[in-house]
Structure formats: C-alpha cells, structure tokens
Backbone as CSV, one residue per row, in Angstrom:
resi,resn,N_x,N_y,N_z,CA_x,CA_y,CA_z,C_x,C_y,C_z
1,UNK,0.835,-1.200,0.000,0.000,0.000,0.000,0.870,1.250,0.000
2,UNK,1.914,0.793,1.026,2.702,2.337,0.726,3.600,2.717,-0.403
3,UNK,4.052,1.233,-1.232,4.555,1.358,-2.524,3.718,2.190,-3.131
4,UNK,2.787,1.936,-3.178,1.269,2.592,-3.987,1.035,3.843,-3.729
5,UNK,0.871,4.358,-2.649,0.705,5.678,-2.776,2.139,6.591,-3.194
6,UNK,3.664,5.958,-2.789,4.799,6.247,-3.462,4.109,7.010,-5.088
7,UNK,4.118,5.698,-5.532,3.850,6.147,-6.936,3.113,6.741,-7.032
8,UNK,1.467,6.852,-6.670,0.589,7.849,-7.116,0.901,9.546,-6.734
9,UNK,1.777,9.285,-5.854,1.954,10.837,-5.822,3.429,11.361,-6.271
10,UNK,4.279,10.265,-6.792,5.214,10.823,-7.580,4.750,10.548,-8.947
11,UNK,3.525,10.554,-9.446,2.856,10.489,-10.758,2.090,11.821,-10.791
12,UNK,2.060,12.433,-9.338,0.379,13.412,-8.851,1.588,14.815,-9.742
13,UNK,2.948,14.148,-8.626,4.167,15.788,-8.845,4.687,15.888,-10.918
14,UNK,5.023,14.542,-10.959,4.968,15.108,-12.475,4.106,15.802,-13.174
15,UNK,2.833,15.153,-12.822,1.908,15.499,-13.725,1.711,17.129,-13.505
16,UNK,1.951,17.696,-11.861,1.415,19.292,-11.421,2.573,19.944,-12.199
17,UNK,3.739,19.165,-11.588,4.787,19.961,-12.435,4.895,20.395,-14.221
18,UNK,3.984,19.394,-14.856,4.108,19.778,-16.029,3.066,20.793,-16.630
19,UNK,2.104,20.687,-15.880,1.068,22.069,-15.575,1.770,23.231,-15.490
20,UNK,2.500,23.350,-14.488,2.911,24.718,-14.099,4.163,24.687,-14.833
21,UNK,5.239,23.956,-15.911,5.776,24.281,-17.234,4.725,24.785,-18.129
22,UNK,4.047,23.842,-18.854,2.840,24.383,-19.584,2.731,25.816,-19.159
23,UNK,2.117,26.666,-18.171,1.972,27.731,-17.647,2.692,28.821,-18.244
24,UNK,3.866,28.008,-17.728,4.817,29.499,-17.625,5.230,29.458,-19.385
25,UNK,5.068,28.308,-20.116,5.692,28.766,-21.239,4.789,29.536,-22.029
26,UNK,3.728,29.071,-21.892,2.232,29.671,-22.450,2.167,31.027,-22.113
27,UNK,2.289,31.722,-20.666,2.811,32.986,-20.251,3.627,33.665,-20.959
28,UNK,4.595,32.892,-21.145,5.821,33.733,-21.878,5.600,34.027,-23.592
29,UNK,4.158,33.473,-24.039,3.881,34.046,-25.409,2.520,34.734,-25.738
30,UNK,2.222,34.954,-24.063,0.836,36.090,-24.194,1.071,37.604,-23.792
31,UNK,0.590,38.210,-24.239,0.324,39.842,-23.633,-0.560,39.874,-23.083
32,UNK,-0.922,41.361,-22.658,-1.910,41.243,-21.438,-2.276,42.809,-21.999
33,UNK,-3.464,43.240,-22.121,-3.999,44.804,-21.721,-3.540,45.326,-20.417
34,UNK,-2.835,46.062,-20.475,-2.750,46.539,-18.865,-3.014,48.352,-18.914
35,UNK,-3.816,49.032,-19.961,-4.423,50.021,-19.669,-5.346,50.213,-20.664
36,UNK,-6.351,50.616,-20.802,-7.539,50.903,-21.461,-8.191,52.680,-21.180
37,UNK,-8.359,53.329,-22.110,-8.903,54.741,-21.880,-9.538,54.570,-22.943
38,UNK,-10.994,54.792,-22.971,-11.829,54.552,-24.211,-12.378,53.186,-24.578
39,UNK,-12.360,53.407,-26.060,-13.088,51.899,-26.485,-11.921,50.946,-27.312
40,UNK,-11.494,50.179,-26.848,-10.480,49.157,-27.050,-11.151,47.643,-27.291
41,UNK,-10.747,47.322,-28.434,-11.492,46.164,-28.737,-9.913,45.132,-29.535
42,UNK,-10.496,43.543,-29.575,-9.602,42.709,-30.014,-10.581,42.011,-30.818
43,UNK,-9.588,41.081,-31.483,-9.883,40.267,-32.661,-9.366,38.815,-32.468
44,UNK,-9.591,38.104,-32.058,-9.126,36.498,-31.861,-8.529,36.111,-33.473
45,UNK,-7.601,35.155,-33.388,-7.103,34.403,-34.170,-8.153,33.716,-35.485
46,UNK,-8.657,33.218,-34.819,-9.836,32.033,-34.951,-11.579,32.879,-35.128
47,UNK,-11.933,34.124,-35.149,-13.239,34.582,-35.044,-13.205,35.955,-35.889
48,UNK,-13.913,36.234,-37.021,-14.349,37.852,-37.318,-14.990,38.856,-36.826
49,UNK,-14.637,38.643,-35.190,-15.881,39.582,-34.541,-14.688,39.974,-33.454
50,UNK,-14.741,41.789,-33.416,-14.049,42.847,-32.288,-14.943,42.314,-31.184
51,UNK,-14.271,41.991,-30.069,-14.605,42.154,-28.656,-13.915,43.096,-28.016
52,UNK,-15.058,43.652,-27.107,-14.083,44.710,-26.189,-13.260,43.677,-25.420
53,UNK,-11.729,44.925,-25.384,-10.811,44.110,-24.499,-10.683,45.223,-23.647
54,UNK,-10.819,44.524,-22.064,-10.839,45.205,-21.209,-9.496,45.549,-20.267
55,UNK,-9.374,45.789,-19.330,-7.536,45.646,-18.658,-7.684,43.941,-18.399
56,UNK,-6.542,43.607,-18.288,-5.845,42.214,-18.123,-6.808,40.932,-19.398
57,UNK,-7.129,41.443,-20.473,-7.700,41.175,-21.512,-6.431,40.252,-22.347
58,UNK,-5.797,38.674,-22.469,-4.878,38.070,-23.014,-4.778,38.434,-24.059
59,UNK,-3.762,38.718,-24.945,-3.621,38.823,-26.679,-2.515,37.739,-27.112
60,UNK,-2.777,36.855,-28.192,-1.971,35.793,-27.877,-1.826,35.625,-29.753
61,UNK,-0.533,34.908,-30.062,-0.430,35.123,-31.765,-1.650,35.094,-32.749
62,UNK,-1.781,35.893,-33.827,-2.571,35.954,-34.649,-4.021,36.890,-34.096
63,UNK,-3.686,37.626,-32.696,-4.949,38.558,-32.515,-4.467,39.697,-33.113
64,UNK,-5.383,40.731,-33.272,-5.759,42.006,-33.854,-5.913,42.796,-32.549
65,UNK,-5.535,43.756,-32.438,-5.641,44.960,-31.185,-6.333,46.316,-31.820
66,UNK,-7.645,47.310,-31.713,-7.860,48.255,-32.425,-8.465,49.166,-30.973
67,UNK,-7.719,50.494,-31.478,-8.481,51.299,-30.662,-9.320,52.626,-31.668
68,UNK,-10.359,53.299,-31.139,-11.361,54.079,-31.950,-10.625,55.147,-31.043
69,UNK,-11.719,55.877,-32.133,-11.212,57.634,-31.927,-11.385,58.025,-30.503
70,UNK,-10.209,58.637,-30.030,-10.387,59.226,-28.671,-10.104,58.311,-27.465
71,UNK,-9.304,57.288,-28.096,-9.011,56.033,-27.056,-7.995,55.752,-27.281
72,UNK,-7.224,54.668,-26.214,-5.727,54.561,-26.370,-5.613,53.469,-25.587
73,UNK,-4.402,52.662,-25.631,-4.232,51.148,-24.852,-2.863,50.943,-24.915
74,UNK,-2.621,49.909,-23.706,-1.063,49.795,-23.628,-1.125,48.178,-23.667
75,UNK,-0.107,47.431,-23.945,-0.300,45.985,-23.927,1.093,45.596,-22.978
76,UNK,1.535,44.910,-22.215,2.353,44.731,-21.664,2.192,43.117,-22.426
77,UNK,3.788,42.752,-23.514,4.065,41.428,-24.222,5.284,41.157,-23.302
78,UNK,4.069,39.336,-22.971,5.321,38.829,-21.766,6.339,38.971,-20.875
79,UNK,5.576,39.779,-20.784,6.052,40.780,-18.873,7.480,41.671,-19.390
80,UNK,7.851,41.611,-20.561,9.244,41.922,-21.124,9.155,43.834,-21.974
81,UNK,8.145,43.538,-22.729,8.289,44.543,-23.506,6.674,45.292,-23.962
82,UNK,6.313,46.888,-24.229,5.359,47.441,-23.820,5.180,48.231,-25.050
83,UNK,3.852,47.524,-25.750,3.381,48.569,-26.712,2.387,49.292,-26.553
84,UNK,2.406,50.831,-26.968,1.181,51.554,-26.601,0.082,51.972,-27.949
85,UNK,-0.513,52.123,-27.960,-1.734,52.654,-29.342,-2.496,53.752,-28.746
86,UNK,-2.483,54.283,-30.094,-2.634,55.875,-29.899,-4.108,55.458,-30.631
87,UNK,-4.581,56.640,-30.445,-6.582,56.726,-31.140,-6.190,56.301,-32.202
88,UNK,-7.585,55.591,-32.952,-7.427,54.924,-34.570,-6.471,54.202,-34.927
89,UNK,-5.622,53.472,-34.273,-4.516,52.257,-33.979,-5.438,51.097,-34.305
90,UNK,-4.450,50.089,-35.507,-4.933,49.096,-35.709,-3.568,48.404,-35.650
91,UNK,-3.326,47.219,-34.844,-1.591,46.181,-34.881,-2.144,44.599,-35.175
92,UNK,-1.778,44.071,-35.912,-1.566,42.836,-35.695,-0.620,41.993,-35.275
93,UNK,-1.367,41.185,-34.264,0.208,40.386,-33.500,0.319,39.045,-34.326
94,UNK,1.634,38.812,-35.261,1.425,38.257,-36.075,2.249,37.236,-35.082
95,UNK,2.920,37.289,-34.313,3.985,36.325,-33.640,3.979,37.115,-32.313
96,UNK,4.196,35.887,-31.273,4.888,36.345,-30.055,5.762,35.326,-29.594
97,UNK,7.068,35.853,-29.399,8.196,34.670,-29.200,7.874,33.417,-29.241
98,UNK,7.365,33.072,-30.600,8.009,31.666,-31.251,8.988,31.309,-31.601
99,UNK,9.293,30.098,-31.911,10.571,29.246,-32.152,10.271,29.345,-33.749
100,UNK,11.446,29.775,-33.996,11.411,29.763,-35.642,12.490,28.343,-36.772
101,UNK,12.639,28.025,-37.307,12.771,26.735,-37.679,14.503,27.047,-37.367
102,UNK,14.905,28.348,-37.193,16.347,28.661,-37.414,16.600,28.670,-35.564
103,UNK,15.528,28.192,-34.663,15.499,28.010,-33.138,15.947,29.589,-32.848
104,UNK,15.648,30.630,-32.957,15.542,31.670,-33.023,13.850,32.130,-32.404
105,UNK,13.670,32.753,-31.178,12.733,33.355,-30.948,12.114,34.586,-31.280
106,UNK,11.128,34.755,-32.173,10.948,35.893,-32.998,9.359,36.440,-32.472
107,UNK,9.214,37.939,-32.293,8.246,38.475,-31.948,7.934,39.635,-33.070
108,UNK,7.087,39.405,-33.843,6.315,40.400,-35.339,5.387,40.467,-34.996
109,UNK,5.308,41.673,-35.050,3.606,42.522,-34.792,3.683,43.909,-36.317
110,UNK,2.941,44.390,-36.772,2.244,44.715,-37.752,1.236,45.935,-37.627
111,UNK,1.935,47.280,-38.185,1.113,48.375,-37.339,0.005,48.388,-38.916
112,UNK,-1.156,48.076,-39.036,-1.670,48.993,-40.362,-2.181,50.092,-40.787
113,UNK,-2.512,50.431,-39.436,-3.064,51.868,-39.455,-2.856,52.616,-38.314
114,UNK,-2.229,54.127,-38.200,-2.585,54.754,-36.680,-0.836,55.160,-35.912
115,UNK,-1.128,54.754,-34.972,0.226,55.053,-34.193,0.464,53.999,-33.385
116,UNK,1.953,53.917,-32.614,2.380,53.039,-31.977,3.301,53.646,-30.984
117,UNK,3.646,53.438,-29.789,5.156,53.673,-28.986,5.202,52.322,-28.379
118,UNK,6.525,51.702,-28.891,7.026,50.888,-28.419,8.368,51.465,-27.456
119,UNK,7.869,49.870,-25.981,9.759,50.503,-25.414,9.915,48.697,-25.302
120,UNK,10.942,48.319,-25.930,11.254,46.841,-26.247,12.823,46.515,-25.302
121,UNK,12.837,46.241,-24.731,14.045,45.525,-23.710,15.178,44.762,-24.513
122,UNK,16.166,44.489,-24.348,17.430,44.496,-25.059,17.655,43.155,-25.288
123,UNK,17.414,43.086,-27.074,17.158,41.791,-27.369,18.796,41.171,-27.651
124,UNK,18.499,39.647,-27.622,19.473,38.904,-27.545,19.618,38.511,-28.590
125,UNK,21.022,37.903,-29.411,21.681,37.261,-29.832,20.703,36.532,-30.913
126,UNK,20.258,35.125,-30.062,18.764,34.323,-30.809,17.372,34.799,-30.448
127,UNK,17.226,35.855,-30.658,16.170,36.973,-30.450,15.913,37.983,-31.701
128,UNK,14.470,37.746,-32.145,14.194,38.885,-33.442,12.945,39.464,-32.479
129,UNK,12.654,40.582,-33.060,11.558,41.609,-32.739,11.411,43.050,-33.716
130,UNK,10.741,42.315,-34.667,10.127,43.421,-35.861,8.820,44.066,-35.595
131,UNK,9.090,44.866,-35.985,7.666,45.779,-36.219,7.574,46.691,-37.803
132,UNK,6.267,46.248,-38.110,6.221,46.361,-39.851,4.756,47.254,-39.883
133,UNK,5.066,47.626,-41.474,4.248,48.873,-41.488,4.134,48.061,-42.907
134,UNK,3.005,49.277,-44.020,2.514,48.829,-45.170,3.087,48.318,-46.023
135,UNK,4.772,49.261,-46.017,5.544,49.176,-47.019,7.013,49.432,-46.238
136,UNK,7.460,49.036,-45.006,8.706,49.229,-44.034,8.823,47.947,-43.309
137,UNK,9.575,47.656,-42.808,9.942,46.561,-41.745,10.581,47.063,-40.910
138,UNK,10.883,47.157,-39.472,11.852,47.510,-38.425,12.237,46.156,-37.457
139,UNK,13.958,46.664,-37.557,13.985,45.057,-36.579,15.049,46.058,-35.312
140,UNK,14.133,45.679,-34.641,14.314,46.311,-33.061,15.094,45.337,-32.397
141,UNK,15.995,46.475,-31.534,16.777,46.040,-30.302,16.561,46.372,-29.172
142,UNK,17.618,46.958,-28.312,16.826,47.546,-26.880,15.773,48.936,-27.728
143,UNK,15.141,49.491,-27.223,14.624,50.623,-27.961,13.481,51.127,-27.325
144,UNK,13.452,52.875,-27.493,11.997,53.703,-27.192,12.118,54.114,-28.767
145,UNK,10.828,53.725,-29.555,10.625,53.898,-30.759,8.818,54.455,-30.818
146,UNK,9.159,55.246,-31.638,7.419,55.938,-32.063,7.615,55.471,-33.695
147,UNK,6.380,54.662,-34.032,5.810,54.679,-35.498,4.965,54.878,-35.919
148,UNK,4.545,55.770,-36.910,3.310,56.222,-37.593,3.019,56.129,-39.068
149,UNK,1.759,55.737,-39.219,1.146,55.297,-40.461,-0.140,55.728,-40.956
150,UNK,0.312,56.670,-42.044,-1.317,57.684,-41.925,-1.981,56.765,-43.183
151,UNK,-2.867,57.834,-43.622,-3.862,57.094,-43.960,-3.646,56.738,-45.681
152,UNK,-2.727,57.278,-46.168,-2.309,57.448,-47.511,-0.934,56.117,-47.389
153,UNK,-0.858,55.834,-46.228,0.152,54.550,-45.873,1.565,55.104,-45.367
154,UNK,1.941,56.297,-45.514,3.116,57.246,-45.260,3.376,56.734,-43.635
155,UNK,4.708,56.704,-43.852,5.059,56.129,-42.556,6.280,56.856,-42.003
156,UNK,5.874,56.902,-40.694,7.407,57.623,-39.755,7.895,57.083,-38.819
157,UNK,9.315,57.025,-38.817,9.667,56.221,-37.168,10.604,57.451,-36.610
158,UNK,10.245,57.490,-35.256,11.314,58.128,-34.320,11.439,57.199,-33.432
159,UNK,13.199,57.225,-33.208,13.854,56.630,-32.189,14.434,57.178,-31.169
160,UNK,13.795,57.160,-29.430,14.300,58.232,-28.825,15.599,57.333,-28.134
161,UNK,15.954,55.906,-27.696,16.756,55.395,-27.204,16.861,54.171,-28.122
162,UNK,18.282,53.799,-28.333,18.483,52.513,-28.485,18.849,52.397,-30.595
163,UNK,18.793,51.966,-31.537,18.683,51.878,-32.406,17.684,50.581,-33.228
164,UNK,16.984,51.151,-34.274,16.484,50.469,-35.432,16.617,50.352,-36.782
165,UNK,16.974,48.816,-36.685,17.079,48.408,-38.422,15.814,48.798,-39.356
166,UNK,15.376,49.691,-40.107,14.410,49.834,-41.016,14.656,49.415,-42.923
167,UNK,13.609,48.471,-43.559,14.011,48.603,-44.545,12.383,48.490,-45.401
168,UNK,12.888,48.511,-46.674,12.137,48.011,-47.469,11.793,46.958,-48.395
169,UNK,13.172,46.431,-47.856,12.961,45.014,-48.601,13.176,44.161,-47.486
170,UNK,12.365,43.943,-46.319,13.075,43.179,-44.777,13.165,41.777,-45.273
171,UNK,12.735,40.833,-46.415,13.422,39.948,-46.674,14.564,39.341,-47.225
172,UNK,15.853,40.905,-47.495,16.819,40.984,-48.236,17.636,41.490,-46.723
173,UNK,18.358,40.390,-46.748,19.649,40.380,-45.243,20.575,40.519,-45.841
174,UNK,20.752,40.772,-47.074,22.193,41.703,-47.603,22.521,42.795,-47.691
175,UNK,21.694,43.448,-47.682,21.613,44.894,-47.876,22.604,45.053,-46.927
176,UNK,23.678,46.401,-47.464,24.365,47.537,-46.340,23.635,48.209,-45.846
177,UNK,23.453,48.916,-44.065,22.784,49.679,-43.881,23.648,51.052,-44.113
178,UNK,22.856,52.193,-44.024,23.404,53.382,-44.057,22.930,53.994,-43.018
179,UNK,23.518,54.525,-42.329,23.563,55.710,-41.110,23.362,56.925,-40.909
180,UNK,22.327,57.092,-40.382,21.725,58.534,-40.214,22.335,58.826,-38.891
181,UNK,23.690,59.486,-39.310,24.651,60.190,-38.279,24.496,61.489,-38.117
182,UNK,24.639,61.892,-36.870,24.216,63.255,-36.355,25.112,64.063,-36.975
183,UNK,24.552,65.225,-36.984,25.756,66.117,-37.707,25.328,67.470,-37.141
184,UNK,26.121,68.653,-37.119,25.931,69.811,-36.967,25.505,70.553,-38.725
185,UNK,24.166,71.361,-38.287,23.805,71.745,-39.478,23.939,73.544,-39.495
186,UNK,24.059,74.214,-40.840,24.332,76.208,-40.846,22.867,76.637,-40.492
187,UNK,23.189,77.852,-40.236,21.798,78.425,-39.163,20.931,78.792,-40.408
188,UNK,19.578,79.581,-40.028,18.799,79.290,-40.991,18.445,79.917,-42.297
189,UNK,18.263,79.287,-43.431,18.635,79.532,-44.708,17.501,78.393,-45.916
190,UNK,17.243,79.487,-46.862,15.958,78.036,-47.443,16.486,77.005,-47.855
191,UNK,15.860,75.814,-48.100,16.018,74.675,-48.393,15.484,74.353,-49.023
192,UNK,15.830,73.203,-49.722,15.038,72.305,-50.988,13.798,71.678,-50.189
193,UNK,12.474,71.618,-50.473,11.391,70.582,-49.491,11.610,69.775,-49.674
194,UNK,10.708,68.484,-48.319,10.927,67.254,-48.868,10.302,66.075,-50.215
195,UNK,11.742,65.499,-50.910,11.522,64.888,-52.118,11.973,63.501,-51.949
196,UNK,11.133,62.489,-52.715,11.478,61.393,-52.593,12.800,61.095,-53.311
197,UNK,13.254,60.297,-52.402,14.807,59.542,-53.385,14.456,58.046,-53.734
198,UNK,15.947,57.600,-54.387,15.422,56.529,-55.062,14.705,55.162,-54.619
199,UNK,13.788,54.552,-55.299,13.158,53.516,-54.719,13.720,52.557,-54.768
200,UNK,15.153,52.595,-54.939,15.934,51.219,-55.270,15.407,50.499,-53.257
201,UNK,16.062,49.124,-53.235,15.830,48.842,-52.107,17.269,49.060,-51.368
202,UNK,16.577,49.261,-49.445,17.708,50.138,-48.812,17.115,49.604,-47.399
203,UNK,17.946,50.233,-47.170,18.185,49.704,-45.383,18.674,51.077,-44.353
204,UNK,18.345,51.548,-43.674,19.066,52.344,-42.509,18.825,51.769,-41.238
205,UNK,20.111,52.216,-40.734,19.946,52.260,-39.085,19.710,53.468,-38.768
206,UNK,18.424,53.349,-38.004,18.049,54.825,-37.554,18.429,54.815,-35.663
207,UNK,19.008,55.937,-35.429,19.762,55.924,-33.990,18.665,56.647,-33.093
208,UNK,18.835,56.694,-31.681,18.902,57.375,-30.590,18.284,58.965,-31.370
209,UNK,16.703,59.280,-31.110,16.957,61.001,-31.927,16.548,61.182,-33.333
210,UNK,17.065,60.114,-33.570,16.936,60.036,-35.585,15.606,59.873,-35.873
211,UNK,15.041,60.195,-37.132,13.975,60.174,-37.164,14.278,59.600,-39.206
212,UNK,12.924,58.950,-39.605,12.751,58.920,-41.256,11.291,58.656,-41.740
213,UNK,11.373,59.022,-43.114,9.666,59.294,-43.051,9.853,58.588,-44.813
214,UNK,8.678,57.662,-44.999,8.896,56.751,-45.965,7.681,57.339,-47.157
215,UNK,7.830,57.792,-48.121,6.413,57.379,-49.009,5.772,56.252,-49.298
216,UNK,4.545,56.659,-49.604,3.704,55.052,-49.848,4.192,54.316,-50.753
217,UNK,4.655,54.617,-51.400,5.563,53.646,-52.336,6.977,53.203,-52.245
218,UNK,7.159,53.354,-51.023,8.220,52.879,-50.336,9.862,53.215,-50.034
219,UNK,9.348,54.714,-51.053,10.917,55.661,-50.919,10.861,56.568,-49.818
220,UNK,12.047,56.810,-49.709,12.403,57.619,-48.442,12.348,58.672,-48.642
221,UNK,11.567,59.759,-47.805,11.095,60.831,-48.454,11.772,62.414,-47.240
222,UNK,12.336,61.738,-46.396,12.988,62.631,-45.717,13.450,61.710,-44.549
223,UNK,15.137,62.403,-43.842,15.499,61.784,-43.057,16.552,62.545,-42.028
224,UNK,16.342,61.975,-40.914,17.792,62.953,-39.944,17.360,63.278,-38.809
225,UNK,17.708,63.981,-38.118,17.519,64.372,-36.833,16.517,65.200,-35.997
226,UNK,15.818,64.670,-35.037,15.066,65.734,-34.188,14.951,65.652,-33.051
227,UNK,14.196,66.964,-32.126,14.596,67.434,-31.014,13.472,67.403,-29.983
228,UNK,13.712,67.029,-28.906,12.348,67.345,-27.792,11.921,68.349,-28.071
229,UNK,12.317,69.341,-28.302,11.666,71.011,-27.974,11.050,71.024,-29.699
230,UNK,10.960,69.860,-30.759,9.969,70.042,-31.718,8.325,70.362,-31.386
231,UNK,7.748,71.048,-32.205,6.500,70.903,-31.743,5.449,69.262,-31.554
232,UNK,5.957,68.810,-32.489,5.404,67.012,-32.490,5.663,66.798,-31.372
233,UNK,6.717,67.014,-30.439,7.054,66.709,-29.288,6.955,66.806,-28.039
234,UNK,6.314,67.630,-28.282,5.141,67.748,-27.693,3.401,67.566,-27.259
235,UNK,3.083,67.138,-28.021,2.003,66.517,-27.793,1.713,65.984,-26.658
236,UNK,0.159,65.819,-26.486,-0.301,64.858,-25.501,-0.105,64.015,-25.396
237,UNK,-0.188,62.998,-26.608,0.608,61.341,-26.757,1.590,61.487,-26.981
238,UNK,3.106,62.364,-27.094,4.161,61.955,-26.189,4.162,62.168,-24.899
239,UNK,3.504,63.228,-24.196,3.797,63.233,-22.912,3.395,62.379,-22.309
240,UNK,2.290,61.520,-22.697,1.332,60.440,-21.723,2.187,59.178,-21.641
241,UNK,3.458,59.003,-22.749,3.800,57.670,-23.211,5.442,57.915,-22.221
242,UNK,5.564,59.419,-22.131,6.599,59.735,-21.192,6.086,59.771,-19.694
243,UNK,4.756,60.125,-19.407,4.964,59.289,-17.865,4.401,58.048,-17.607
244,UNK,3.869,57.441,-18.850,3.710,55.821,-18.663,5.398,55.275,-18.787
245,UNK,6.206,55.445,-19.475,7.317,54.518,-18.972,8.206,55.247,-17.674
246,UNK,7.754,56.154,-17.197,7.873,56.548,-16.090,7.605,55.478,-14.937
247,UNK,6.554,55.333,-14.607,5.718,54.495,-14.238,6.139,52.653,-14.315
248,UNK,6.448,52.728,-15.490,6.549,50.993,-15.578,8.017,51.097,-15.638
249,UNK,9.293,51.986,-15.639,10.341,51.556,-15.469,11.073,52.185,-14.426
250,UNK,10.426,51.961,-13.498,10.544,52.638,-11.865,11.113,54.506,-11.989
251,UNK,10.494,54.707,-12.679,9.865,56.559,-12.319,11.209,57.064,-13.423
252,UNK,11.782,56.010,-14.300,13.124,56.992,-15.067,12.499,57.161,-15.936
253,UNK,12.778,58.177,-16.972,12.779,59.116,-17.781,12.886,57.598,-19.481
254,UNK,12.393,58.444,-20.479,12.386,57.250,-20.941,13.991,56.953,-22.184
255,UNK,14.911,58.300,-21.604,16.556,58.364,-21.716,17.245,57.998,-21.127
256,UNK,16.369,56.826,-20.014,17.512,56.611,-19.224,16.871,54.630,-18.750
257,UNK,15.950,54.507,-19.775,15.673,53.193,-19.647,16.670,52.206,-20.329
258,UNK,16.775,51.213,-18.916,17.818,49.998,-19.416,19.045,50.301,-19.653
C-alpha cells in the first residue's frame, strides 16, 4: 500500500509539475492589456468579430488589437516589452516569441493603421523583434521607438533610445545599412522641401533622436535628426507615453531606460 501511494503521488508531482511548465511557457507568449482609456477592442485568431478588451484582456499570436477615436491602450508582451496605441490604432500580432525553424525566438507585430510607442528591452543574440508597417519593416533592439502610419500609408519612425534596423525590402539580409549620423547643421537659410529619393531597395539604421519618413511607395522621403523642444514633441501622446514609462520603469525618464 505504501509502494502505492509512493507512486501515485510521484505520478500526482509530475503530472502538477508539467502544468505549471505548460503555464509558464504559455505565459511567456501572451500579452496582457494593462491600460484601457476609451473603447479598445480585439480580434481572436480564430473569429471575425471585435470584442471589447478590457484591462488584463490576453492577446496571444494571430490577434488584432484596435483602438477608436479618442481612445488609447497599452499591452504589456510577456512581462518583457510594452506597446502603446494611440486613437485609430490598428496592430496585428502576427507572432509572439516563437521558435522559428532557425530556433531563433521571434516576436512580429504589424502596425496597419494609426500610431504606436514601443519601449522593447534588449534583445538577444537568438532573439528577433520586428515591427512592420505597409511598405517598411523595423527590426528592433533595446529601444523607445514611435511609429506612424497615416492614412495614404506614409510612414514615420522616431527613435528616442536605443537603435532600429528599417528597410524596405526586410526579406533581403544583404543589404548595407546606411547611417543617419548626427551632424551639426548652418543656421537658418531656405532649403530644398521634402523629395522622394530613389526607390531602389535600402536599409538604414536609424539611432537614438533620428527620425525617417517613408512614401507610400516605399521611398524615403525625408530623413535625420530631431529634437524634444519640436513641436510634435510635444504633444499629448508623447507626454502620456513619457509618464507611462515613467511608471513601468521605476519613475526613469524614458533616456535613461535599461
């Protein structure tokens, strides 16, 4: 008899123990809503119908995240890294750290419409984390990144910490990147406006500050440097996204995260 219960309860501990693996790995490829202002709704994998998602609302690969006018949401992905959506934000989470056949853990999400601030924690080695737009790809490292995608598909990224790979051909890993290096510019004097350059395919690393702005057809239509004291930079949705990582990265500034 006591052989017997031996075994049934070193059968009881495997079995709990593989529960609470299950758990935590399953954890480690969900997000979570962790703020809601307005009307915030999701899209399941598997269903054509928006449900409101409320705070602590799971988002797990292949959901849709949308917020309507005058609303905004933050997603905290696997306790690691924090995307926010600005009003009229549409993302698809096309991946959350899966195993990719190259055993590489890769996290792609997909802005199609609207705005985004991502602050993404400092990826590793066998670690991808893209974020893609109509006609751009970005492959993120540590990073505070803003991306925007209006309605004509025109897209902008600012990078306030950390650097991003941006391209237009993100399935071409040959490409050289080119560097949008800071420079000192002559005081003020007219200039040519902004014009698209060539649509050949290209790659930059955009730094710390740097900013680039893509046409819908996928040329680069201006690029280089900008400043807190811009007027964009002000805004309400930067300031809100500056004391939310306030907040989630124990009260620092978001120049001094990580």
């Amino acid at each position: 008899m006591r052989m017997i219960n031996k075994v049934v309860l070193f059968l009881f501990i495997i079995v709990f123990s593989s529960v609470l693996l299950t758990g935590e790995s399953n954890d480690e490829k969900k997000g979570v809503v962790t703020y809601v202002d307005g009307q915030v709704k999701r899209k399941a994998v598997d269903t054509e119908d928006w449900q409101n998602a409320p705070v602590n609302t799971e988002v797990i690969s292949g959901d849709k995240v949308r917020t309507y006018q005058q609303s905004r949401a933050e997603l905290d992905i696997a306790k690691l890294d924090i995307i926010r959506l600005a009003p009229r934000t549409i993302i698809d989470i096309l991946k959350l750290y899966e195993e990719t056949k190259e055993k590489k853990i890769k996290t792609s999400l997909h802005l199609e419409e609207g705005e985004l601030w991502a602050a993404v924690h400092e990826i590793e080695m066998n670690t991808d984390f893209d974020i893609s737009a109509p006609i751009a790809a970005a492959a993120i490292t540590g990073t505070v990144l803003r991306m925007n995608v209006n309605s004509d598909t025109t897209t902008q990224l600012k990078v306030y910490k950390g650097e991003v790979r941006i391209t237009n051909a993100p399935e071409n890993k040959t490409l050289q990147p080119q560097s949008l290096v800071p420079h000192e510019i002559p005081g003020p004097h007219q200039i040519q406006g902004p014009h698209e350059v060539s649509m050949d395919e290209w790659v930059y690393i955009v730094k710390a500050m740097q900013q680039i702005t893509i046409g819908s057809n996928g040329s680069v239509v201006s690029k280089g440097t900008f400043s807190t004291e811009d007027k964009d930079e002000k805004s309400s949705w930067v300031e809100w996204n500056k004391e939310r990582d306030k907040l989630k990265f124990q009260k620092k500034p978001w120049y001094q995260i990580w």
